[in-house]
C-alpha positions, 0 to 999 in steps of 0.5 A: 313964848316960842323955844329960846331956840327960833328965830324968824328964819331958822330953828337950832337943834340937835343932830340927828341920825337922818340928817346924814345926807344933808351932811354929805351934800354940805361936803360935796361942794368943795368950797364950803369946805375951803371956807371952814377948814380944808378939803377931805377925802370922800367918805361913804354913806355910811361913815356919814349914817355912823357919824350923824349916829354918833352926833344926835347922842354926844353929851356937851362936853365942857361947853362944847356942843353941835346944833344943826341950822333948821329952815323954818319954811320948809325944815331943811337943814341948811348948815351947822354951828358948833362951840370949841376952845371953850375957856370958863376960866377967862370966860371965852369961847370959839364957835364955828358956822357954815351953811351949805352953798345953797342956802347962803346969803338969806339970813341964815347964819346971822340969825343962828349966830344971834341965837347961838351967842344968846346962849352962851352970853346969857345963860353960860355966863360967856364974856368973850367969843371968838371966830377964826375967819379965813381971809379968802373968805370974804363973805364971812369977814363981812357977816361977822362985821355986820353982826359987831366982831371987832378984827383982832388980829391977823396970823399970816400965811397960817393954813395950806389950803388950795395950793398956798398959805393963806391968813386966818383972821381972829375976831372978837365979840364981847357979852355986853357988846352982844347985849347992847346991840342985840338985847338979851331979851324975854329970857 
């Protein structure tokens, strides 16, 4: 058996601390920050170097966890993942993704998301997860469809981004939905 961590295309892993540069070049390209929350000021090499530190030895804390997504062919880091608003009472997560714009559109996300949703479906026992997608972003609406989230809601006019308000879609994937279209496989 290979690592529960790799796919066909993309490993998950830790950060670590030489991983500081692909950071910055992901934030150099403003619309992939749009895409996941808002733009940031620029921040120096080295706040980048302190933070990637800081990253590659954080301890999970409840249920909450980085991963970098790895290129298989070549080992670049081409994006990140990271799970958030974990509730182990009601049994859901939400989890974040993004790829750097040179990498996207080549089965990258998908795969690491599968990856991703395995673990917290088949070994922490998960029942929900959830995403917010910005409705601008139609990319990722249209990759979380494909991978089976169902539209749950919308909140209108929720973020300031780009000079006016925009919507932010909630969506919503259940364990066995996961289960039944993905399989859980040779755990």
């Amino acid at each position: 058996m290979t690592s529960f961590w790799t796919g066909r295309r993309v490993r998950l892993r830790a950060v670590e601390p030489d991983d500081w540069a692909a950071f910055m070049r992901f934030d150099e390209h403003s619309g992939d920050q749009r895409s996941g929350e808002a733009l940031h000021p620029p921040r120096s090499a080295e706040g980048y170097r302190a933070w990637a530190k800081e990253q590659s030895v954080a301890e999970p804390r409840d249920g909450c966890f980085r991963v970098v997504v790895e290129a298989l062919d070549g080992g670049a880091v081409v994006g990140t993942m990271t799970s958030h608003d974990v509730d182990t009472v009601a049994g859901r997560f939400r989890y974040g993704i993004g790829i750097g714009s040179e990498h996207q559109r080549r089965g990258y996300a998908a795969e690491a998301v599968v990856l991703f949703l395995r673990f917290m479906f088949a070994e922490r026992r998960f029942h929900k997860c959830e995403v917010e997608v910005y409705a601008y972003n139609e990319a990722s609406v249209a990759l979380h469809r494909r991978l089976g989230f169902v539209e749950e809601g919308r909140l209108r006019d929720h973020a300031f981004l780009a000079g006016r308000h925009r919507d932010l879609v909630i969506m919503g994937l259940l364990a066995d939905e996961f289960e039944e279209r993905y399989g859980f496989g040779d755990l």
